[in-house]
N, C-alpha and C positions, 0 to 999 in steps of 0.2 A: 535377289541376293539377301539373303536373312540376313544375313552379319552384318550390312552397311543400310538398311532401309525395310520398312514396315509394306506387308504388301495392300494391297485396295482395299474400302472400307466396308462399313456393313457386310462382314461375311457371318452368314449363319453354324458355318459347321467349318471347324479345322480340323484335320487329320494328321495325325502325326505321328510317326511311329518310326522307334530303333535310327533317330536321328539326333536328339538331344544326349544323348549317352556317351558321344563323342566329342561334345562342346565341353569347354572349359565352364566351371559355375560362373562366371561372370559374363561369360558369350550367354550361358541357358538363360540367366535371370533377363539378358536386355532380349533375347529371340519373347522370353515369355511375357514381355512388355511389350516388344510390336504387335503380337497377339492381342495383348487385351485392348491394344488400339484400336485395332484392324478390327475387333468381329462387334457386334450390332449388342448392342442391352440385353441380355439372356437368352446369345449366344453359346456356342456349346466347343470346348476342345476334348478330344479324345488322345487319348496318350500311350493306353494299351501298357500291357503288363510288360513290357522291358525297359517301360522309360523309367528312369529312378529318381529324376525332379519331382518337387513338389510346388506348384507357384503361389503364387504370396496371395494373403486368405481378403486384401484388402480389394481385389479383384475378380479372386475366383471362390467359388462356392464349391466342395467336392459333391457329385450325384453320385457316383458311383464307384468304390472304392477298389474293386477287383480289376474293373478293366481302366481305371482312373479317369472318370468323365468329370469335367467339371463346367460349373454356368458361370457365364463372364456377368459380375456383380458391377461393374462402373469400367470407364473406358481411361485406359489411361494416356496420359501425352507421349507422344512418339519421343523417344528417351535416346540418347548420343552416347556411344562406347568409343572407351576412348583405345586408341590403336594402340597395339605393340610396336615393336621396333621394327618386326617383319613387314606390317601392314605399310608403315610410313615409307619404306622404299617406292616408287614407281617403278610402274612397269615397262620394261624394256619396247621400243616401237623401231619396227625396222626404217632405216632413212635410206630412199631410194629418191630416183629423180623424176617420178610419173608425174605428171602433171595435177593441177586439180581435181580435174573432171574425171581423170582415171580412180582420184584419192576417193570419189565422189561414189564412182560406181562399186568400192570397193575393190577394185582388181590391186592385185599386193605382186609386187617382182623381188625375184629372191636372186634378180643383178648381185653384183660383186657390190653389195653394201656393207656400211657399216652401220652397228649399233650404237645408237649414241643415247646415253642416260636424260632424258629431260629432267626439266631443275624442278624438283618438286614446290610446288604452287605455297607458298606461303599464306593461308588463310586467316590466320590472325593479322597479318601487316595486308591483308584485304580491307576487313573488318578495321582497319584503323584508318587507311587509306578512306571509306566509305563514310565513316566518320567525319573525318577533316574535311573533305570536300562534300559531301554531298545529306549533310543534317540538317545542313537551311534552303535544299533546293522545295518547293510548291508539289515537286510530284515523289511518288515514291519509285526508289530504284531496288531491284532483286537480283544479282546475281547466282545462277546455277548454274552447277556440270553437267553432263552429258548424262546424268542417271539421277536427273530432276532436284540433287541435293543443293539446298540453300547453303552457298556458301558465304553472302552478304549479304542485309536490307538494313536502308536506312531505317528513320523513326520511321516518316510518310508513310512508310513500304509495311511496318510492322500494327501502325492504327489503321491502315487501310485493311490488309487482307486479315489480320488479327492474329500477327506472329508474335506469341507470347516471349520466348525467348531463342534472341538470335543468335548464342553462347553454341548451342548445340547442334550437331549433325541433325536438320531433317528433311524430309520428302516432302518436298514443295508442293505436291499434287495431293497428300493426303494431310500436308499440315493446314491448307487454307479449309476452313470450314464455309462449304455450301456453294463449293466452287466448281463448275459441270468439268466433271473429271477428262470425258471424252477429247467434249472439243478443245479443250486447252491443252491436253496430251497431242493428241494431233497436231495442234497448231507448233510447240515446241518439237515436236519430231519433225516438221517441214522445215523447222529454222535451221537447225542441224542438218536436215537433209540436202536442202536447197541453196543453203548461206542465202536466203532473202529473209526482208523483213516482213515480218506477221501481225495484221495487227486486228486485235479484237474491239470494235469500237463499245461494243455494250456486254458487257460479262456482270451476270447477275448474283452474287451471293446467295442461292435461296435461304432464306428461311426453316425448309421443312426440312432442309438436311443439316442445320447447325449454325448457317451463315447470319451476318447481319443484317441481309434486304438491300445491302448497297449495288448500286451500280459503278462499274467501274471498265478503263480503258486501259487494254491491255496491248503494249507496244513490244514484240517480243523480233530481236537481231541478237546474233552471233558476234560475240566477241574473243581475239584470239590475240594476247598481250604480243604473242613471237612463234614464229614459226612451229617450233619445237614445243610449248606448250599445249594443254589442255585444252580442246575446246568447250568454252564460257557461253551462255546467252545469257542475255540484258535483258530482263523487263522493268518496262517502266509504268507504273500503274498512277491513274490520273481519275480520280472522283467525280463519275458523270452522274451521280442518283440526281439531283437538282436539274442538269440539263434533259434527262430523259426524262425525267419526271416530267418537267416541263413540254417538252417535246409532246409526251403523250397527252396531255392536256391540251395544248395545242394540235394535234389531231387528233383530239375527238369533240375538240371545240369547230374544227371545221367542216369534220363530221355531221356536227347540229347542223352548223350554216349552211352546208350544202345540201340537207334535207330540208331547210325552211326553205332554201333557194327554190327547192323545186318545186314544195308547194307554193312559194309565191308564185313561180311560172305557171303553175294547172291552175288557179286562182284566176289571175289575169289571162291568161289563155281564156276561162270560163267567161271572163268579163269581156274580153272582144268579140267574143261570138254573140250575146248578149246584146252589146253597142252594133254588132253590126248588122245583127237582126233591126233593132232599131232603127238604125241608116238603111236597111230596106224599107222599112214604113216609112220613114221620111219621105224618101223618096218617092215611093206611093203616092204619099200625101202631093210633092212636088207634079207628079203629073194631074193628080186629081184637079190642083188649082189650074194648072195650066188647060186643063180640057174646062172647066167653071170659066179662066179668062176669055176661053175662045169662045164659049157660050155664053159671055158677059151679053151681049147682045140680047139675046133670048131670052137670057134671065133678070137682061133691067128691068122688067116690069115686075121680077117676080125677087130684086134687089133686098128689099126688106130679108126674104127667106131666108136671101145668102147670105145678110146680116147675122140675123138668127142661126142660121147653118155655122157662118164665120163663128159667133159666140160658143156654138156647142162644140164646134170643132177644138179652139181653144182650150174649152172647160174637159174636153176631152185630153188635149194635149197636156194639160195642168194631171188629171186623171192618171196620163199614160208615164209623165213624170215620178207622182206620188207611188203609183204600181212600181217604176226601176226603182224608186228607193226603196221600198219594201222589199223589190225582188235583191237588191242590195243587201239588207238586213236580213232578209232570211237566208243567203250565200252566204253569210258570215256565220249565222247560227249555224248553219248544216256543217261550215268547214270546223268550227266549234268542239260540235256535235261527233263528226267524224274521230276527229283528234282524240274524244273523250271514248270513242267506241274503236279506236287503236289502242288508246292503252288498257280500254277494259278488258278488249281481246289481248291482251302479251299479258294481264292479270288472269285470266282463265287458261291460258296455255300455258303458264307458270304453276297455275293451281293443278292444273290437270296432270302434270307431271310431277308434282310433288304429289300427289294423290295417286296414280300409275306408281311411283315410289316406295310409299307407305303400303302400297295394298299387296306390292312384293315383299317387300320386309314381314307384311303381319303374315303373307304367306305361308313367306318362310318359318317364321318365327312357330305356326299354327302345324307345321309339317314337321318339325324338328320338336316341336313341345316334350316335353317325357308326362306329359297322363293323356286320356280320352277328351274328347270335345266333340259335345254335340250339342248343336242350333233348334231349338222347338219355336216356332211362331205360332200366334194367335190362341184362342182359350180352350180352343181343343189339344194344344200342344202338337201339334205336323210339324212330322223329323223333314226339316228345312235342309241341312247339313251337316255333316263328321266330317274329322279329320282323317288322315291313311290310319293311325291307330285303330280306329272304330271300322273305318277300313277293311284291317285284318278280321276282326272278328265279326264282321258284317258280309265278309265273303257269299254272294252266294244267297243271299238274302234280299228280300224286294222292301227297302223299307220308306223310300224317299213318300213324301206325300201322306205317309200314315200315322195317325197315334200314334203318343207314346205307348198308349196302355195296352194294343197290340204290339207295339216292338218288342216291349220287354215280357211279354208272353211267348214268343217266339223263343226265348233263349234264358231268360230269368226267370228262376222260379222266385227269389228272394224279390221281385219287381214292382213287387205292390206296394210295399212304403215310399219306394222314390217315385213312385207317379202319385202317391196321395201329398209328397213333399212337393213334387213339382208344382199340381195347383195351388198348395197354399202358397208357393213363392209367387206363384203367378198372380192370385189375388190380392195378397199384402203389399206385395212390392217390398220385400225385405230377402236377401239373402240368408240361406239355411246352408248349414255343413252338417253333415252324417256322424255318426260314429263310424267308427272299420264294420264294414260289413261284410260279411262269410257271405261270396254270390260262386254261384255253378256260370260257369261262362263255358261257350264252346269252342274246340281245340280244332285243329289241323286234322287230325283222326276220325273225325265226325262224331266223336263223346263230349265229355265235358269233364271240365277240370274245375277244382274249387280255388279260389282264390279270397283275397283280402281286399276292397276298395275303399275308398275314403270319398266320398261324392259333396261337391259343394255346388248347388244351382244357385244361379245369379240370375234376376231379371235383368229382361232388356228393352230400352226403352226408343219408341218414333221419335221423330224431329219437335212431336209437341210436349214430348215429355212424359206420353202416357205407357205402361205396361204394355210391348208386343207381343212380347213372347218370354224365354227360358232359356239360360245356357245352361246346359249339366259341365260340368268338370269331373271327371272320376280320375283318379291316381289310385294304383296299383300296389297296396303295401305289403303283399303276400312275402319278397323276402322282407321286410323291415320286421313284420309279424315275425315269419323265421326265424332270425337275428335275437328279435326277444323271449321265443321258446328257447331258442338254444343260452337264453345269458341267465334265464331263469332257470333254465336244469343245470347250466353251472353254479350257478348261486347256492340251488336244493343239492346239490352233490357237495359241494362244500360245507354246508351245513350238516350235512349228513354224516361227514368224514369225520364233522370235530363235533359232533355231538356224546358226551361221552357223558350224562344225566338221564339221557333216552334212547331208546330204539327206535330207530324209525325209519319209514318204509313207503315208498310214494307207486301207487298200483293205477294201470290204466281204469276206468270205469266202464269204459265198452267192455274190453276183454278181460276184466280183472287179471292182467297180468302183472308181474310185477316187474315195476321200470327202475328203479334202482331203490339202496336200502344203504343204512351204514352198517360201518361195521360194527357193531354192539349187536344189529339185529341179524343181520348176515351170521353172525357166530352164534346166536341163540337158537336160528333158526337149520344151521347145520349140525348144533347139538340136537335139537329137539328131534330131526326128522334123520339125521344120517346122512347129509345130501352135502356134497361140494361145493363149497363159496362161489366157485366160475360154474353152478349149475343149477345156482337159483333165481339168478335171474331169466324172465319171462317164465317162471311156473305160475302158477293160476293162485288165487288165493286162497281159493277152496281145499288146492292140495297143500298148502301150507299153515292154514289157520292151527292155532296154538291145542283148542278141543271141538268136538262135535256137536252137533243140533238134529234131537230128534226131526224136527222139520226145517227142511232146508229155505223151507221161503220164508220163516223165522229167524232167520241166520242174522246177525248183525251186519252184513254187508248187504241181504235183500233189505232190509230196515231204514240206513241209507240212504239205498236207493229210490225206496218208496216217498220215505218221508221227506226227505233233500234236506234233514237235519244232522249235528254230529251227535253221536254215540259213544257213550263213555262205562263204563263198566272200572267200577271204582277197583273192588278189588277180584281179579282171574288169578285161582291158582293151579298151579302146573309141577311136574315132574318130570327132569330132565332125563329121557332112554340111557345116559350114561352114568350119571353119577347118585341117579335117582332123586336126587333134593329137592324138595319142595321150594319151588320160586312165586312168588305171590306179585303181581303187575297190576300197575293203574293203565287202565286198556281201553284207546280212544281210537274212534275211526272218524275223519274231520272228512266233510265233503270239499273239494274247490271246483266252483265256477266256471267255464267258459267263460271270458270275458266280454266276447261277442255275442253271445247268448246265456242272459243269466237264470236259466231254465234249464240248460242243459251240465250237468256233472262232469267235470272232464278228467279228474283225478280224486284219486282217494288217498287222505295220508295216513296210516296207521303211527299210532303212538303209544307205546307201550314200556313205561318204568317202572324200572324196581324197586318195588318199594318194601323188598320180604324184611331185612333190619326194621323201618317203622313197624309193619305190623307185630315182628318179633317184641321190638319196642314197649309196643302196646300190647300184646298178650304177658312182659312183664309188668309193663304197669300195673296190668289189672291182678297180677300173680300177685306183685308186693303189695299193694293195697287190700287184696285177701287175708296177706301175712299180717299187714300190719294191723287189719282188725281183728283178727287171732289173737296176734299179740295185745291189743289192749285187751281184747276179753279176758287174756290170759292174765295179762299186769296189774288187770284190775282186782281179778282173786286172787292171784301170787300175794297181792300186796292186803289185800282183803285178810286172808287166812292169818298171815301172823298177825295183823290187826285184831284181830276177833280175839283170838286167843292172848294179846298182850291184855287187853282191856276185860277180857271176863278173869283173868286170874290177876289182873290190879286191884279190881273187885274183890275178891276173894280175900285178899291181902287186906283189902280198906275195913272192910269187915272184922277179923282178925284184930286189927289195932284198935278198935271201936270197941269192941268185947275187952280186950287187953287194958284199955282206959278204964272199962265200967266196972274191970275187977271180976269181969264175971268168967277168964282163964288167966293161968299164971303161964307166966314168960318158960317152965320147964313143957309148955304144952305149943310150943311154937315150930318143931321140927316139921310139921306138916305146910307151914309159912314157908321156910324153907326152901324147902320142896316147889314151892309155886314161884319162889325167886329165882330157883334158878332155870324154868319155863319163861319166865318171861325174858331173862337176859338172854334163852338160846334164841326164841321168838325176834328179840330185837337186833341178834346177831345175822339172821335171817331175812329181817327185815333190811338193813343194812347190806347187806350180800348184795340183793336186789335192786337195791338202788345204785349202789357202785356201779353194776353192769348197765345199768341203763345209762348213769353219766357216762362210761366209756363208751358205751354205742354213739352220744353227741358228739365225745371229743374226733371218735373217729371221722363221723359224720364232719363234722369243721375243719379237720387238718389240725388240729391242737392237740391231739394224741402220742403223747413223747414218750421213751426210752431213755429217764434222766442219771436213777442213782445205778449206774454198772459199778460191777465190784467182780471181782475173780471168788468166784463159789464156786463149791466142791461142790461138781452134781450130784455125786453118792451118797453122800450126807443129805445135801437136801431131799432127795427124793424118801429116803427111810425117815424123814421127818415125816414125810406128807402122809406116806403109807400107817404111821404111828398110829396119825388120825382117823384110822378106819380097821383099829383092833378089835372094838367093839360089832364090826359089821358081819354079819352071816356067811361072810365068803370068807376063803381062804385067799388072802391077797400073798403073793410069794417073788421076791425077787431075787431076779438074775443076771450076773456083773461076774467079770474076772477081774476088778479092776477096786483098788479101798479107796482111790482119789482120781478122779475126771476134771479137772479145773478149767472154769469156765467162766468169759467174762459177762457179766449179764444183768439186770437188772433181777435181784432174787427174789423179793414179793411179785413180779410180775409171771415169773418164770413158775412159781408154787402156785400160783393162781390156776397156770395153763395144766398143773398134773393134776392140781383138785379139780379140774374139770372134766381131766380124763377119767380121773381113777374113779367122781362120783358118779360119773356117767356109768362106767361099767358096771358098778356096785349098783348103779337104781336099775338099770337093762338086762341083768341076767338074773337069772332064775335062784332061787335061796340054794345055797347048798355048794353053788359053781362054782367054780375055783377062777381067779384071776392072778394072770400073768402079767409082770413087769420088768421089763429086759432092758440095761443098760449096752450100749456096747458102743467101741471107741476104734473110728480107722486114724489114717493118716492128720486128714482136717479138722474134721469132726467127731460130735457125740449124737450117736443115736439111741431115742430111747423110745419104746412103744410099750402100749397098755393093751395085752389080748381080753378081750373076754369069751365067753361059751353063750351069750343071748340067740337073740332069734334073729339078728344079720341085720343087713341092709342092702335093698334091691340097688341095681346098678342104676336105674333112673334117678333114683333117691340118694344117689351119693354124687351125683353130678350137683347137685345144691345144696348137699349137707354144710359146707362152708356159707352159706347164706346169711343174711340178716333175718330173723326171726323163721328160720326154716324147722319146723319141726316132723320128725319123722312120724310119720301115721300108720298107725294098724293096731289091729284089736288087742295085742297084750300089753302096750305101755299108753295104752287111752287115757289112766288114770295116773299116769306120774308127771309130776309136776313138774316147771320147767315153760323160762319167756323165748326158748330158741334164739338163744343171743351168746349163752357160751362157747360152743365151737368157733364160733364168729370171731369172739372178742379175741380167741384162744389163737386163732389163727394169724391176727392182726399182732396181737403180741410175737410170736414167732417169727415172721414175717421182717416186722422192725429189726428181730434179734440180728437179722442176714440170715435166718433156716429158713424150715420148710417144713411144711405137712402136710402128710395123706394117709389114707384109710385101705385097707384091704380085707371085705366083707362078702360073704355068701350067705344068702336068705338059709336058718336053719343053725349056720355054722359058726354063730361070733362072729366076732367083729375085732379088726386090730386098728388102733391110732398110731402115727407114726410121726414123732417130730424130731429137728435135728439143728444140732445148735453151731457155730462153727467152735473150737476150742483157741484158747487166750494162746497165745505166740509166745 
């Protein structure tokens, strides 16, 4: 009855299903407390997917959450629920007039009776009752019902059987710990059955089931307050451990005695057969004198002798004395002697069977082991014994009594190291362990399979301590090996996947296939070849490689191979089938190792980055360091020429005044001075040009290159200023505007800067004669203004850098015009700052247009 008591203890497995779902949660909680009583230390309840309790985590552990298993974590005290108001009623008992014995056999008559309510049992005014009278009786008293529940114990009763609290409903059968559950059930089901009294004189607590060790007397009758009442048994429990205990000591105390008894009886037994061998020579002797008396006649003449006879007779009898005590003494030593060769023998039958013991345990232990075990004796190594594992793979084979160095011939090619290992274990007398070793062992099929071993041989040594033989131990790491191919090609797959600095690509070395790649290489290589991401794995390398090799046993992957070195190829360049671009890669083939064999290649990792921007990089570096030694060559005579010519017509000048001092021209003869004054202020204006453009080449270079004084200028005006400046020039410069004012906010010396650089460009690049256009024109935003000319153009290569820093345009008709390739630059940088923009539209043959665009003031 789950509601009222816990069932038997130590249960390993409870089942329980589509029962608790109909319990109130305070019945579930106390049923799932008699449970964690009731089952053994990790124990198991199952509960199945309709129970919808959860029990309390301080006892159970969930294993399984689908079908709700859980392992009983600690045991808990059988727990008391307290009843409802339905529970506290008693059950109706029919009242007829059978007798005992009828009551006895159960026979029940359904006569004209009546039902009569019995008076429910008052267990707390028990429990007080028990108290008041019976707290200072010497023995302990236990009242229970008929379905073993305690319903009263005194103290006695509670230190004796170790009823922690007597407040609560419990199962007297499952509350006493280490109490034989059977016989006390029985004995309590005869008290009840029989009304006699039952009495258990030695009832043992064990020990290994929870108990205290105590012994104790268990006096168990039937008690019934009134007719109509429950039937009650009485036990009264009485602390025999001290009398048993004693008891047992005293028989096995007479145990000894009666075994010395006996040997004193075979002792003295031994001793009267002895004494009474002696009382036969005695008596001998008594006749011997009596036949000497009768012959005393005969022999008085010869009386002396019998003196002498008399004496040695004596000396004899002293003799035969001296011999019983000795034979005395040596019957003691031998019964000694015995004693000590009893208990040597119950010491070798003792041994022998803890040794019979051990030699099943190591048996076992030797047949269950999880690796190989095999026994080599003496220094040729004879396979002595294996275990069933070696067993297996010895099926069939004749090995007992032979060499190791034959066994492992037989089935190991790899066998030669561990018998060159075995002797040196065998001669040092030092344990060796192996690395994993790759061995061919033979299968069930009659082939052979590769596996992974790990072998440690142990010496073993005789009783004197010397070197017998060899135990090998081999363990089987073939999956642990597994486990770490597979955590290492997840590791290179994950490497693979985030590698996005390199391509790369990890290929078998047997079959050069390819075992997986990331995706950077996977995409280059389904650009390169045409071939589908899910269709490049396992192609060969050969058919993937990036270019070709007249000789294919030149090939970087026969290279490799040969050499078991990596291979690097700084830079590979290549041309993608689709877009055609030239990709340039740092292109490395790394060998890896076998671990187990560091001879053999077991994978190849290709590695291949882009590195086409560095090299681009560096094809400018070396571009601008081209430029900028042009440019100094050029900056050196840029700035040289108006040099030259300031300093020979300062000269000229110095001269002039020198004469002029010495009287020897008059000041009406100085118009030709003149003339060289104002060469040298163009020269110095010139000069100054040139170096302004090189400081703004720094400023820009620094970031200090500002756009300070803006002002709203009319770009119409400004520009027929600039153009003013090139009236004198061989072209027909001509502009065109529908417009007298464009206003525009802007820095205006910066902005004149940018059209003298246009307008002189075109006036030094086109041919004497050619007319130059200058077209203003005005949209919504902005002001566009471009400067056409009729030159010899500009290739479309060449305008891809014509905004460069020192980029100067090359070819045979403007070889000799001067110029540091720094104006378009500066010109564009200025524009730029303005918020516009510039660009060219040029055909080799056809002039050239510049085009810049400013935004217009708001």
């Amino acid at each position: 009855d789950l509601s009222r008591s816990a069932p038997f203890p130590r249960i390993d497995l409870v089942l329980c299903r589509n029962v608790l779902i109909y319990f109130t949660p305070e019945l579930q909680e106390y049923v799932l407390n008699q449970f964690a009583y009731s089952l053994s230390n990790g124990g198991y309840l199952f509960l199945g997917k309709a129970e919808t309790v959860r029990p309390v985590q301080s006892f159970y552990e969930l294993v399984n959450k689908r079908w709700k298993v859980y392992r009983c974590i600690g045991n808990a005290l059988p727990s008391a629920r307290r009843p409802n108001s339905s529970e506290l009623s008693s059950a109706r008992v029919e009242h007829h007039s059978s007798s005992i014995p009828a009551r006895r056999n159960g026979q029940q008559h359904s006569d004209q009776g009546h039902q009569h309510a019995p008076p429910v049992q008052d267990v707390g005014q028990l429990r007080r009752y028990n108290e008041l009278l019976l707290r200072f009786l010497p023995i302990g008293v236990v009242v229970i019902d008929r379905s073993y529940r305690v319903l009263t114990a005194n103290s006695t009763a509670r230190r004796l059987l170790g009823l922690r609290d007597a407040a609560t409903e419990q199962d007297f059968l499952h509350a006493i710990r280490g109490i034989p559950y059977a016989e006390v059930r029985n004995a309590i089901d005869t008290v009840f059955r029989e009304r006699n009294i039952v009495t258990l004189p030695e009832v043992e607590l064990a020990i290994n089931t929870g108990g205290s060790g105590r012994f104790i007397h268990l006096s168990i009758a039937v008690m019934q307050l009134e007719s109509e009442t429950p039937e009650l048994a009485t036990l009264s429990v009485t602390d025999v451990t001290e009398q048993v205990q004693s008891k047992r000591q005293l028989e096995a105390t007479q145990t000894e005695q009666k075994q010395l008894t006996q040997e004193l009886s075979s002792t003295n037994k031994r001793l009267n057969d002895m004494n009474k061998e002696l009382l036969d020579a005695n008596e001998e002797l008594q006749v011997a004198n009596e036949e000497l008396m009768l012959t005393h006649e005969e022999l008085q003449a010869s009386i002396e002798e019998f003196e002498t006879t008399n004496e040695e007779l004596q000396a004899t009898n002293e003799e035969l004395e001296t011999n019983n005590e000795e034979l005395q003494a040596t019957n003691e030593e031998l019964e000694t002697t015995n004693d000590e060769l009893r208990a040597r023998t119950g010491e070798l039958q003792e041994a022998t069977i803890m040794l019979e013991s051990e030699r099943g345990h190591l048996a076992e232990m030797v047949e269950l082991a999880p690796f190989y075990i095999m026994v080599l004796r003496g220094p040729n190594l004879i396979v002595e014994a294996y275990n069933p594992r070696y067993a297996q793979i010895l099926k069939g084979r004749e090995v007992h009594g032979r060499p190791l160095e034959i066994v492992f011939e037989l089935f190991w090619e790899e066998g030669i190291p561990i018998v060159r290992a075995a002797h040196e274990v065998f001669r040092q007398g030092i344990t060796h362990t192996t690395p994993r070793v790759l061995t061919r062992v033979p299968n069930t099929n009659g082939g052979y399979s590769e596996s992974y071993f790990v072998y440690t041989l142990v010496p073993s040594h005789d009783a004197g301590g010397k070197v017998s033989g060899v135990i090998i131990y081999a363990v089987d790491e073939t999956q642990h090996r597994v486990r770490e191919l597979m955590e290492e090609r997840e590791r290179l797959r994950l490497i693979f996947e985030h590698s996005d600095m390199a391509a790369l690509a990890l290929y078998d070395a047997q079959t050069a296939e390819l075992v997986m790649g990331s995706p950077r290489y996977l995409d280059m290589k389904a650009s390169i070849h045409n071939i589908e991401h899910d269709k490049l794995t396992g192609k060969k390398w050969h058919e993937l490689t990036i270019t070709s090799w007249p000789d294919e046993e030149e090939s970087p992957w026969q290279r490799v191979i040969k050499t078991h070195e990596p291979l690097h190829l700084p830079e590979l360049h290549l041309s993608s089938s689709q877009n055609k671009q030239e990709v340039v890669l740092d292109y490395s083939l790394i060998p890896i190792f076998a671990s187990e064999e560091q001879d053999t290649i077991r994978f190849i990792v290709v590695s291949a980055v882009d590195i086409t921007r560095q090299v681009q990089a560096r094809q400018e570096l070396i571009q601008l360091n081209r430029l900028k030694d042009e440019f100094l060559s050029l900056a050196s005579h840029e700035l040289r020429t108006p040099l030259t010519s300031i300093m020979g017509h300062s000269e000229l000048l110095q001269r002039a005044l020198k004469r002029l001092d010495n009287g020897e021209v008059s000041k009406a003869d100085f118009s030709q001075e003149a003339h060289i004054l104002d060469m040298i202020v163009h020269q110095s204006r010139r000069l100054n040009h040139l170096i302004e453009e090189m400081v703004d080449i720094t400023r820009i270079r620094s970031e200090q290159f500002e756009i300070k004084h803006k002002e709203n200028v009319n770009i119409i005006q400004l520009v027929q200023h600039v153009l003013e400046q090139y009236i004198d020039s061989k072209h027909e410069i001509n502009l065109i505007t529908r417009d007298d004012e464009i206003i525009v906010n802007s820095d205006e010396g910066r902005i004149e800067q940018v059209l003298n650089n246009l307008v002189g460009n075109a006036v030094k690049y086109s041919p004497a004669g050619k007319p130059i256009e200058v077209r203003v024109e005005r949209d919504k935003h902005e002001v566009t203004i471009a400067v056409r000319d009729e030159g010899v153009g500009i290739s479309e290569e060449q305008q891809r850098h014509i905004f460069e820093r020192f980029y100067r345009v090359h070819n045979d008709a403007n070889a000799a015009i001067e110029g540091l390739g720094l104006g378009l630059y500066i010109a564009h940088e200025i524009v730029v700052r303005h918020g516009g923009r510039m660009w060219l539209e040029s055909k080799p043959g056809k002039g050239s247009a510049f085009y810049f665009s400013l935004p217009l003031s708001m």
